[in-house]
C-alpha positions as CSV (number, residue, x, y, z in Angstrom):
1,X,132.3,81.6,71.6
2,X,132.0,84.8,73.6
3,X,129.1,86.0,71.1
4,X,127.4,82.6,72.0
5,X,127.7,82.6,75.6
6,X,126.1,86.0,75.4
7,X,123.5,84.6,73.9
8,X,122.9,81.6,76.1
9,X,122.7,84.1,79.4
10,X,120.2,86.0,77.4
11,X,117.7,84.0,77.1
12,X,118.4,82.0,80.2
13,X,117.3,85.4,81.5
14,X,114.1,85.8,79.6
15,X,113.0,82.7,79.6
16,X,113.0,83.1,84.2
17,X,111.6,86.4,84.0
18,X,108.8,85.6,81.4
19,X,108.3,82.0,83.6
20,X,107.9,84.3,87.1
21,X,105.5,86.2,85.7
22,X,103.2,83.0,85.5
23,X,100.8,82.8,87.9
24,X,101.5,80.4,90.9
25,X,105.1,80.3,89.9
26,X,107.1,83.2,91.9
27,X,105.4,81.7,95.0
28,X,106.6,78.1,93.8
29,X,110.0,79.5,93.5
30,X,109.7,81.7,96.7
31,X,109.5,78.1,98.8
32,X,112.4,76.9,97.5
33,X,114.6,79.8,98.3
34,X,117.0,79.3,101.0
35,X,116.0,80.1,104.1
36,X,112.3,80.3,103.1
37,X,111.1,76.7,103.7
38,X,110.6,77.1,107.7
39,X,109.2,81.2,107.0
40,X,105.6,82.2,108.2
41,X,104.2,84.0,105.4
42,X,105.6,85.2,102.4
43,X,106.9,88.9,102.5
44,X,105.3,90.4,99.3
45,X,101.2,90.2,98.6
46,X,101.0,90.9,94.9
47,X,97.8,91.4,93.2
48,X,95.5,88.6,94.1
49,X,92.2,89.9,93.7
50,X,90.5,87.2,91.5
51,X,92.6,84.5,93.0
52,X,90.7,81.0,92.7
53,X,88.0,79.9,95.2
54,X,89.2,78.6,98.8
55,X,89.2,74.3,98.1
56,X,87.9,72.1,100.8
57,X,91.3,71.4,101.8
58,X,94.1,73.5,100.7
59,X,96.1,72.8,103.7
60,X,97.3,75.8,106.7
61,X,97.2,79.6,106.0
62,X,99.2,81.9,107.0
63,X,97.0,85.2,106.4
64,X,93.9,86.8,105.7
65,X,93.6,90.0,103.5
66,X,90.2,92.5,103.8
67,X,90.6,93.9,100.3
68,X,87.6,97.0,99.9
69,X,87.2,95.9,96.3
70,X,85.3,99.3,95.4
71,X,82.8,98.3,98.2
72,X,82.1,94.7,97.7
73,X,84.5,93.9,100.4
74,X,86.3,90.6,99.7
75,X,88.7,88.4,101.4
76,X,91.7,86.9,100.3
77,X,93.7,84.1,101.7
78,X,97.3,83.5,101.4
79,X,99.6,80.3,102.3
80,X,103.6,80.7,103.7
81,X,104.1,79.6,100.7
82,X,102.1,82.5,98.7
83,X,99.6,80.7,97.3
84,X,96.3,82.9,97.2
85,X,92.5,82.0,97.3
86,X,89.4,83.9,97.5
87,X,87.2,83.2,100.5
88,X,83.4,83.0,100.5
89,X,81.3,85.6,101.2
90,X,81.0,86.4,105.1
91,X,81.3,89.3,107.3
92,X,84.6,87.8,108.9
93,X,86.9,85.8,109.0
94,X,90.0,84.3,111.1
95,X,92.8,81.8,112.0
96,X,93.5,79.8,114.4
97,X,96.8,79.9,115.5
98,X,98.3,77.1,113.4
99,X,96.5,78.3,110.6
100,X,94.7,74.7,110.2
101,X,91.2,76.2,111.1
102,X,89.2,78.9,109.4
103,X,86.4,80.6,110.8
104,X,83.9,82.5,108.9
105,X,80.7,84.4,110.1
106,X,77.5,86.0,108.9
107,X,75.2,87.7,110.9
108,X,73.6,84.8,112.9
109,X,75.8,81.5,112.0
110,X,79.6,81.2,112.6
111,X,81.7,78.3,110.2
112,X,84.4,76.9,111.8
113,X,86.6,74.8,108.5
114,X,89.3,72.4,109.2
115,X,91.7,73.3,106.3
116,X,93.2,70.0,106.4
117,X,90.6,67.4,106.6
118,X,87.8,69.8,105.2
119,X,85.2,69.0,108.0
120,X,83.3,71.8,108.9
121,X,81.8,72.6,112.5
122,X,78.9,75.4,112.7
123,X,77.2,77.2,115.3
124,X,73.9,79.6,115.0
125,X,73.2,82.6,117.8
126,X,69.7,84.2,118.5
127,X,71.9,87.6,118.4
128,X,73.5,89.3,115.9
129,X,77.5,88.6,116.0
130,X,79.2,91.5,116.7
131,X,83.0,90.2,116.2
132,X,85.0,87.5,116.5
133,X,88.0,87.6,119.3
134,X,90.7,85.6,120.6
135,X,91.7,82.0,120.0
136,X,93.0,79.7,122.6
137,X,96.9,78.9,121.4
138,X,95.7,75.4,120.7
139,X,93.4,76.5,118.9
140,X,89.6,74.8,120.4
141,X,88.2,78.3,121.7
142,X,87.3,80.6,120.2
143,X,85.5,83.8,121.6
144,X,83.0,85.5,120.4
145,X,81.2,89.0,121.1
146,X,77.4,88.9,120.7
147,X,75.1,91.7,119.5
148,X,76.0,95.1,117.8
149,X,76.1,97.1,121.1
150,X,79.5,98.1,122.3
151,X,79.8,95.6,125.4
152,X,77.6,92.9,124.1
153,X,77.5,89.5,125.7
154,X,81.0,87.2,125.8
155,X,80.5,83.3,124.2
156,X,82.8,80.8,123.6
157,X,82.5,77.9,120.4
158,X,84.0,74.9,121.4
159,X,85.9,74.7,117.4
160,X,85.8,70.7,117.3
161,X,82.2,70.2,118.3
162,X,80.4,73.4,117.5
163,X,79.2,73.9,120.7
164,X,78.3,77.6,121.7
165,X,78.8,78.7,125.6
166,X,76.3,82.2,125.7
167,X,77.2,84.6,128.8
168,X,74.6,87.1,130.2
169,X,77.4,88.8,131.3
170,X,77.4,92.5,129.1
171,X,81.3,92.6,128.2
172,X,83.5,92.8,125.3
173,X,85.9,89.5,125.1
174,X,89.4,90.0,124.1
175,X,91.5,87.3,125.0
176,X,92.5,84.0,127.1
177,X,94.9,84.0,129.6
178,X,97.9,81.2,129.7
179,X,95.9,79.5,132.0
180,X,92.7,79.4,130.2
181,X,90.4,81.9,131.8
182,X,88.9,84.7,130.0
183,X,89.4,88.6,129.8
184,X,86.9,90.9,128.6
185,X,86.6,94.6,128.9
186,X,83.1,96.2,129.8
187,X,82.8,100.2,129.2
188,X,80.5,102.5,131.2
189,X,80.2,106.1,131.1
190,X,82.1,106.3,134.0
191,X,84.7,104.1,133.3
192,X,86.7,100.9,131.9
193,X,86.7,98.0,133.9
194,X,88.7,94.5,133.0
195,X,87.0,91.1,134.2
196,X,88.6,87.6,134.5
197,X,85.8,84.7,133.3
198,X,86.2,81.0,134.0
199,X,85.4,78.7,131.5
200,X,82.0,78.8,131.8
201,X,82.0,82.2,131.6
202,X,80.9,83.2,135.3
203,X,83.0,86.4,136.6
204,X,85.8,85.8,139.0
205,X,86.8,89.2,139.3
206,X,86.3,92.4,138.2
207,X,88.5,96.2,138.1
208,X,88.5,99.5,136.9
209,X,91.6,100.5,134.5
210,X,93.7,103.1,136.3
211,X,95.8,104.3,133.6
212,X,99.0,106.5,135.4
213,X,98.2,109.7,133.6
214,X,94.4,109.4,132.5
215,X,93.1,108.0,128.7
216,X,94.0,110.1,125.9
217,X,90.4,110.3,124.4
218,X,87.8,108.9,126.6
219,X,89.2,105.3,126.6
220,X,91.1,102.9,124.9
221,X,90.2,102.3,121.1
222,X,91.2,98.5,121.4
223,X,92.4,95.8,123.7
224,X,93.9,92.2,123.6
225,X,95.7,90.1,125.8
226,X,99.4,90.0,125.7
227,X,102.1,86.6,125.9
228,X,102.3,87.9,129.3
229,X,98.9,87.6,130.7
230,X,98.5,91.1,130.6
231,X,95.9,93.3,129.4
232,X,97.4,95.8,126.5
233,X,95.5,98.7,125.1
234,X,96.0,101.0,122.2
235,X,94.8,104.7,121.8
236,X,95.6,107.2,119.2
237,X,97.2,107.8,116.6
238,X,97.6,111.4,118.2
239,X,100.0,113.3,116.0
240,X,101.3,110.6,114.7
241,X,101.9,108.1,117.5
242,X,100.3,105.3,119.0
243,X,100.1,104.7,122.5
244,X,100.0,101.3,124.3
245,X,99.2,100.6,127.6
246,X,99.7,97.5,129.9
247,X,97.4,96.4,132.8
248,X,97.5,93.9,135.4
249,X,94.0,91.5,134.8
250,X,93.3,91.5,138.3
251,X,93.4,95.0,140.1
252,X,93.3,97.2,136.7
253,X,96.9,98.8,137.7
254,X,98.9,100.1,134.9
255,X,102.7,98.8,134.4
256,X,104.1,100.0,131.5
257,X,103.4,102.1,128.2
258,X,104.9,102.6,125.2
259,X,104.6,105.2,122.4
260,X,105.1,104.2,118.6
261,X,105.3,106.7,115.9
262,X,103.7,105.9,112.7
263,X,103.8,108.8,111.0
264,X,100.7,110.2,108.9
265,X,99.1,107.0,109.2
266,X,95.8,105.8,111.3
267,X,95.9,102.4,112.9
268,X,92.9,100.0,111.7
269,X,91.0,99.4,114.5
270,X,89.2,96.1,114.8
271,X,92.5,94.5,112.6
272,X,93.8,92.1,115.3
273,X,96.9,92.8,117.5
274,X,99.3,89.9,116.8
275,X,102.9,89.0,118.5
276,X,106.1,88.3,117.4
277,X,107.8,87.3,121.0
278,X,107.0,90.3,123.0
279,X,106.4,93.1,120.3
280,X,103.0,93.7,119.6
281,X,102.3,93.9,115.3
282,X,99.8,96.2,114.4
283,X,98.1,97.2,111.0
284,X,98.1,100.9,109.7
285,X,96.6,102.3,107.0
286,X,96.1,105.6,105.1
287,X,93.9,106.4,102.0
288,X,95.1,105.4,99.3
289,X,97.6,103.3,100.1
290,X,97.9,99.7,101.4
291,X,97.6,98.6,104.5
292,X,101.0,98.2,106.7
293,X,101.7,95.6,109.3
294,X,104.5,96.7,111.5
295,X,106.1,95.7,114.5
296,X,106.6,97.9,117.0
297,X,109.9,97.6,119.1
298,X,110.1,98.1,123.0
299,X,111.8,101.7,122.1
300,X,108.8,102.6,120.1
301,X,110.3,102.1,116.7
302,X,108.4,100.3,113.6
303,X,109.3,97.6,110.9
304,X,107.5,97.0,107.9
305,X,106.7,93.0,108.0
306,X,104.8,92.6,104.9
307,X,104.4,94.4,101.3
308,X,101.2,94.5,99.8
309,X,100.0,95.3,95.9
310,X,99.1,98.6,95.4
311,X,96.1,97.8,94.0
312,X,94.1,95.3,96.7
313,X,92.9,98.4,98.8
314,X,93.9,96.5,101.6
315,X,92.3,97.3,104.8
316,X,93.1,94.9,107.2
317,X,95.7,91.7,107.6
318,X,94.6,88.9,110.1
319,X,97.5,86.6,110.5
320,X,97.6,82.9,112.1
321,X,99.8,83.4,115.1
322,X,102.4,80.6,114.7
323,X,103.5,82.6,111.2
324,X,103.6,85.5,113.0
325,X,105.7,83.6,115.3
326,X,108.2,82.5,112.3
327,X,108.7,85.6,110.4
328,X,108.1,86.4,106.7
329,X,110.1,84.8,104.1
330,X,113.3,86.7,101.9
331,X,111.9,88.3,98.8
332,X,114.4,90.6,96.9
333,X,112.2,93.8,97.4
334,X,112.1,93.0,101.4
335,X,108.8,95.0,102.1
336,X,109.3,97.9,100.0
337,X,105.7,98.6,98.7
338,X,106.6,101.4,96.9
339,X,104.5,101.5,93.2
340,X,107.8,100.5,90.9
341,X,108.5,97.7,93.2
342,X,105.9,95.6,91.8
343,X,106.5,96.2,88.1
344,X,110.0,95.5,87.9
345,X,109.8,92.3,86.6
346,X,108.1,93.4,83.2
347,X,110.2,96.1,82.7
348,X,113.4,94.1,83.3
349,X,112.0,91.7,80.8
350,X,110.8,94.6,77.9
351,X,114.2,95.7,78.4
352,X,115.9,92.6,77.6
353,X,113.9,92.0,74.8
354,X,114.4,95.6,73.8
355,X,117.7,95.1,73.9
356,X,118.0,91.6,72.6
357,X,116.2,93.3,69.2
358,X,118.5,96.4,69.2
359,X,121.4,94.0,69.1
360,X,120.1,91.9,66.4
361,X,120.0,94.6,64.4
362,X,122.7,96.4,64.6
363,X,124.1,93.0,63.8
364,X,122.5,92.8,61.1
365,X,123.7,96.3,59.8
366,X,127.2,95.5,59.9
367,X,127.1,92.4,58.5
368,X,125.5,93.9,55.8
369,X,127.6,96.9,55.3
370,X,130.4,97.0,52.8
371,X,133.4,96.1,54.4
């Protein structure tokens, strides 16, 4: 009886190891988990390079991957659930903060996809796009930077009737404020001033950053607007540490700063800041290794948020904000990345086999030996 029940938990065994290393099954399984059904985005990013084409309408995402590809520069889609797609070709691409629209951009056009009905609202420029920005938290904005040069000119698309608002005013856009206006930075030689837009994008006001104890290179490297209403900036790394900055929108004064160490690695600039509550979540990256998003605490400490494959030669992560907002799901690794992590599966399962042979015969032997 004992030899049988043995036998019984060994295959049960092998048969949910060999069935998890299906495709489309671990993030099946991941849903179901406790816990898991109300999570953001799933906690591990395994190796989805190849992963079918995007369908009209699979429904909200939850994240966008920039995977280098050995140059060819592709992007990868992923569900809460973990479900992964490949996206078209296009220079960009984002979410709005529900995840239910997907905007996509080439040099002159801008695609804006509703993931659930699979209508599809697009927009042309006379200008190169430099960048897309900020959403509006519901989601009908978006803002866009025209032209390659480093101000450029501020737009808006209306998202449900593809309508493009065009600004003469030279500034870079990075975010709406909870009432609806518009923040955009424009850099000078001589300084770094933040303007407030209306809607239509004419200038309300307009102010020089006075950070308390100067920039640390020149400037900041990027800017968003935080759940606050508040302009944030980053600068560095410098040895290690990345230094954010918060501004009032309307006189440019500085209020706070905080330092976060990140060790040896370099934060990728033009990733998107995201939130989750008050703590800004960044994206680092070194070579040779994934990207990381962390979240960065108000004491300046870092957690890792989400694993990715070692393969993908991840650059950047562009999350919807609402699963920012919930969290990642529970995956048994957490978001250790490290190389094993992502083979342990197989291995558990050659070992079991292994041993499941070894057994048999020496089994085998004895029955067969004299007694």
């Amino acid at each position: 009886m004992r030899k049988r029940l043995a036998l019984v938990a060994w295959l049960t065994a092998v048969a949910l190891l060999a069935l998890s290393l299906v495709p489309g099954v671990a993030p099946w399984l991941a849903d179901r988990l406790p816990g898991n059904g109300d999570a953001g985005f799933p906690q591990r990013v395994g190796f989805i390079r190849g992963a079918p084409m995007l369908p009209d309408k699979p429904g909200p995402l939850a994240l966008i991957v920039v995977d280098n590809n050995f140059g060819a520069a592709t992007l990868e889609a992923v569900s809460a659930s973990g479900r992964a797609y490949t996206l078209p070709a296009t220079y960009d691409a984002s979410l709005s903060p529900d995840g239910r629209l997907l905007m996509t951009h080439g040099e002159r056009r801008i695609s804006v996809r509703d993931l659930t009905s699979g209508q599809v609202q697009a927009a042309t420029v006379d200008r190169p796009l430099r960048s897309a920005g900020a959403w509006s938290s519901d989601g009908s904005r978006l803002l866009l930077s025209i032209s390659r040069k480093l101000n450029g000119y501020a737009a808006v698309l209306d998202t449900a009737t593809g309508r493009l608002t065009t600004s003469t005013v030279r500034a870079r856009p990075v975010g709406f404020l909870p009432d609806g206006r518009i923040v955009a930075l424009k850099t000078t030689d001589d300084d770094t001033r933040v303007m407030v837009l209306d809607s239509a994008l004419a200038v309300l006001s307009t102010a020089p950053l006075r950070p308390t104890d100067g920039w640390a290179d020149g400037g900041p490297n990027d800017a968003t607007v935080n759940p606050e209403g508040q302009l944030m900036t980053r600068e560095g790394p410098d040895d290690g540490r990345v230094l954010f900055r918060t501004f009032s929108v309307t006189d440019g004064t500085q209020s706070r700063q905080l330092v976060a160490e990140v060790g040896g690695r370099s934060v990728a600039y033009g990733c998107p800041m995201g939130w989750r509550g008050a703590d800004p979540v960044i994206v680092t990256k070194t070579d040779g290794t994934p990207a990381r998003v962390v979240q960065v605490h108000p004491d300046g400490s870092t957690t890792q948020l989400l694993a990715i494959h070692h393969r993908m030669q991840s650059l950047c992560v562009a999350f919807s904000a609402d699963a920012l907002r919930a969290g990642p799901g529970r995956a048994l690794l957490g978001a250790n990345d490290a190389v094993w992590t992502w083979y342990w599966r197989p291995l558990l399962l050659m070992l079991l086999l292994a041993g499941g042979a070894l057994t048999w015969l020496l089994s085998r032997r004895r029955r067969s030996s004299p007694s």
